[in-house]
N, C-alpha and C positions, 0 to 999 in steps of 0.2 A: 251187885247193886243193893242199898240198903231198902229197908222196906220205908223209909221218907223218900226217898229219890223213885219210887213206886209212887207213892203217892203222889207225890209233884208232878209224872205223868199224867195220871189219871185226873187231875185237873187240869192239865194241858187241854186232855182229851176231851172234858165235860165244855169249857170252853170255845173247843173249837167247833164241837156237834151246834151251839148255840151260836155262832157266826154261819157255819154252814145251812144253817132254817133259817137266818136272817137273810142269807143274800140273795141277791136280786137276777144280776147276769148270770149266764148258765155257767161261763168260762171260768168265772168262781168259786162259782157252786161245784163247777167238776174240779177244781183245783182243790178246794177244800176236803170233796169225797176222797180224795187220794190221800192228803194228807192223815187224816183221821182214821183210815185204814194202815196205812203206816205207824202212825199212834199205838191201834188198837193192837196190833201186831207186836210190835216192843212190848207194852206192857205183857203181854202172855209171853212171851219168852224169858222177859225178867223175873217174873215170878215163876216161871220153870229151871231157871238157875237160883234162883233161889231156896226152893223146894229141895233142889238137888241139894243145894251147898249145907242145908240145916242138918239133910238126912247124913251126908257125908257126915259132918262135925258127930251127930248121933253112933253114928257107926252102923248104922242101917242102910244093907245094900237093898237100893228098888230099880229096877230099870230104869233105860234113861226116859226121858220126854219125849215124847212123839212130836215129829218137827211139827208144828202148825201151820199149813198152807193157805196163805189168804191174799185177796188182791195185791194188798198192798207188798206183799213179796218181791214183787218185779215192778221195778222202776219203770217206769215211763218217759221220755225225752218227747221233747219238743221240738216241732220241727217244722222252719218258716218256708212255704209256699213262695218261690219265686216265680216260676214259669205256668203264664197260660198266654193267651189269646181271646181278643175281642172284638168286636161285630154291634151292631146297632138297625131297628127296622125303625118306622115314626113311633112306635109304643113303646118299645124295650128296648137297654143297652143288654147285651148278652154276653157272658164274660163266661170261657171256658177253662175249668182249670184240672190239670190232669194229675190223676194220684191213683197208680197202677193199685190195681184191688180194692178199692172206695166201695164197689159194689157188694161186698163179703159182709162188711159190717152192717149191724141194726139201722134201721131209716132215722131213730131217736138218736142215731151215735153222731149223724153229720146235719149241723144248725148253720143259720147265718142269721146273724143280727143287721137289721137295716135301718139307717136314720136317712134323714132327708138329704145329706153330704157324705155317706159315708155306709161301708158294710163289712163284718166281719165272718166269715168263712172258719169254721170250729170242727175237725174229724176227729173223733172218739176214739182211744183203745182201735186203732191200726195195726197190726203186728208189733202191738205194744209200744205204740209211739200215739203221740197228740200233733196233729195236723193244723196249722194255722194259717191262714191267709187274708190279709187288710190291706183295704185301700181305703184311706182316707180322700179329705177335699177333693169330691167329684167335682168336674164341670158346673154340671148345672145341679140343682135338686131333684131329686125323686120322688116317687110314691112309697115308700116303706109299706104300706098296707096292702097295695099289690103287687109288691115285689114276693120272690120267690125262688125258690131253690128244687133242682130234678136231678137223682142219680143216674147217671147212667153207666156203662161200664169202661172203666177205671178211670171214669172222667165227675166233672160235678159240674151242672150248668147254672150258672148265677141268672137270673133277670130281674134288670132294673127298670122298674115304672117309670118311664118318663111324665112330668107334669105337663110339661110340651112337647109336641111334636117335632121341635127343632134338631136339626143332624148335629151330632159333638162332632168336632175336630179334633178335641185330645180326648182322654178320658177323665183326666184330674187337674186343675186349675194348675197345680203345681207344673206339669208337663204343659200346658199352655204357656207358664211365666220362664220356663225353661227355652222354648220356640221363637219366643217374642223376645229372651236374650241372646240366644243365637241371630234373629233378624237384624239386634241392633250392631253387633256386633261388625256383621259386614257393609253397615252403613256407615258405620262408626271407621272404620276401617278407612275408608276412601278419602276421610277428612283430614286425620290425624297425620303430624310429619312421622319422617321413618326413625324419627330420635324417640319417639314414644311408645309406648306399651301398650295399646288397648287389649290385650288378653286379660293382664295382671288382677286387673278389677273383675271380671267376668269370671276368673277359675276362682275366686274367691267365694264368691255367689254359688256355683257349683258346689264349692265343697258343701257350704251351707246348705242348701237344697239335698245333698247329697246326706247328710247325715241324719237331715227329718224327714227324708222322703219317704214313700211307700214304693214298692218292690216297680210298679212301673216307669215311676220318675229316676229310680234307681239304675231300672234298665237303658231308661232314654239318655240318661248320663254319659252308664258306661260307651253308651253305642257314639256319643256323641266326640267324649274323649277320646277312643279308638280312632274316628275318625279323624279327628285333630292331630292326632300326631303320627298319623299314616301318610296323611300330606305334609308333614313338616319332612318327614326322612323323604319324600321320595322328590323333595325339590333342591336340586342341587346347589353344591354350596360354588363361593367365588374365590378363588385365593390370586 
C-alpha cells in the first residue's frame, strides 16, 4: 500500500472519531467504536508493511513487525434475539429474555433504549458477539423514565412502566391487528360461497406484517401459519 492510500485511511479515521463524539444512540456510538478500531488497526499494519517493504528495497534486514493486538482484531457479529417470554402486573409489562452468560459481561455492556411505543435491548462484546433485541408498536404507551432493565443469570429482565393500569391482551398493536385478522377471517368464512377464497387476501396481509414485524408478531405468524396448514392436511380430501 502506498503511503497516499495511508493517508486516505487516516482521514477515514480522523472522520470517523468526529461522527463517533457526535452520536447520540449508544448502538451507534458502539458501532462506530468498532469501526474506528478497525481503522486504527489497518493503518498500523500498513505502515508495518510498509516499513518492511522500504527496508527490503534498502537491503536492510530487520526483524519482522510484531503482530499488533487490538480490539478491533476480532470481528464481532450480530446477533437478533428471538425468543423470550412475557407477563404483565397493573404497573409493568415484564418481558424476559434469555441469553446464556449475559451475567459475565460489565453492567455498562447490556442497555435498553425505551420510547413511549417502543424499546430496544443492546448486549455488548458476548463471547465476541453484539446481542440485539426490538419490539416495536407496543400496545399501549409507556413510561420510558421508569422503565428499566435487571441482569440476572443468563436471562435480562425488560420492565415496562405502564401509563395505565390496564391489562394488554397482546403485547404489540401489530400482534392485536394480526388477532383481529384471524377473527375476521372465520367470520368472513361463514358468508362467503365455496367458489371464493377468503384466505387469498389475509396471507397477503401476513406476509406484509410478517416482513415489518418485530420478532413477536413474527412468532405469532409462524405459530399461526403452522396452525393453518396442520388443519388443512389433516381434513380429508373427496374424490
Amino acid at each position: 500500500m502506498s503511503r497516499e492510500a495511508i493517508e486516505n485511511l487516516t482521514l477515514d479515521l480522523e472522520e470517523m472519531r468526529k461522527l463517533a463524539a457526535t452520536a447520540q444512540r449508544s448502538r451507534v456510538q458502539q458501532m462506530l467504536a468498532i469501526d474506528v478500531r478497525k481503522l486504527e488497526t489497518d493503518i498500523q499494519r500498513q505502515r508495518d508493511l510498509l516499513a518492511a517493504q522500504s527496508s527490503s528495497e534498502q537491503g536492510v534486514t530487520r526483524p519482522a513487525p510484531t503482530p499488533v493486538s487490538a480490539p478491533g482484531d476480532i470481528r464481532r457479529y450480530q446477533v437478533e434475539l428471538k425468543e423470550y417470554a412475557w407477563d404483565q402486573s397493573d404497573k409493568y409489562i415484564k418481558i424476559f429474555v434469555t441469553v446464556n452468560g449475559v451475567q459475565q459481561v460489565p453492567e455498562d455492556n447490556v442497555n435498553v433504549e425505551f420510547t413511549e411505543d417502543s424499546f430496544q435491548l443492546v448486549i455488548s462484546d458476548l463471547n465476541n458477539k453484539d446481542y440485539i433485541f426490538v419490539v416495536n408498536h407496543l400496545l399501549n404507551r409507556i413510561d420510558a423514565e421508569k422503565s428499566y432493565r435487571r441482569v440476572k443469570s443468563d436471562m435480562v429482565a425488560i420492565y415496562l412502566a405502564k401509563q395505565s393500569p390496564a391489562k394488554w391482551a397482546h403485547l404489540t398493536l401489530t400482534a392485536k391487528r394480526l388477532q383481529d385478522l384471524k377473527n375476521e377471517r372465520m367470520s368472513d368464512s361463514k358468508k362467503v360461497s365455496a367458489t371464493d377464497d377468503p384466505s387469498a387476501g389475509l396471507m397477503n396481509i401476513m406476509q406484509q406484517l410478517y416482513e415489518s414485524g418485530d420478532p413477536e408478531t413474527k412468532r405469532m405468524i409462524n405459530k399461526a401459519w403452522h396452525e393453518s396448514q396442520t388443519k388443512q392436511t389433516s381434513q380429508p380430501t373427496l374424490e
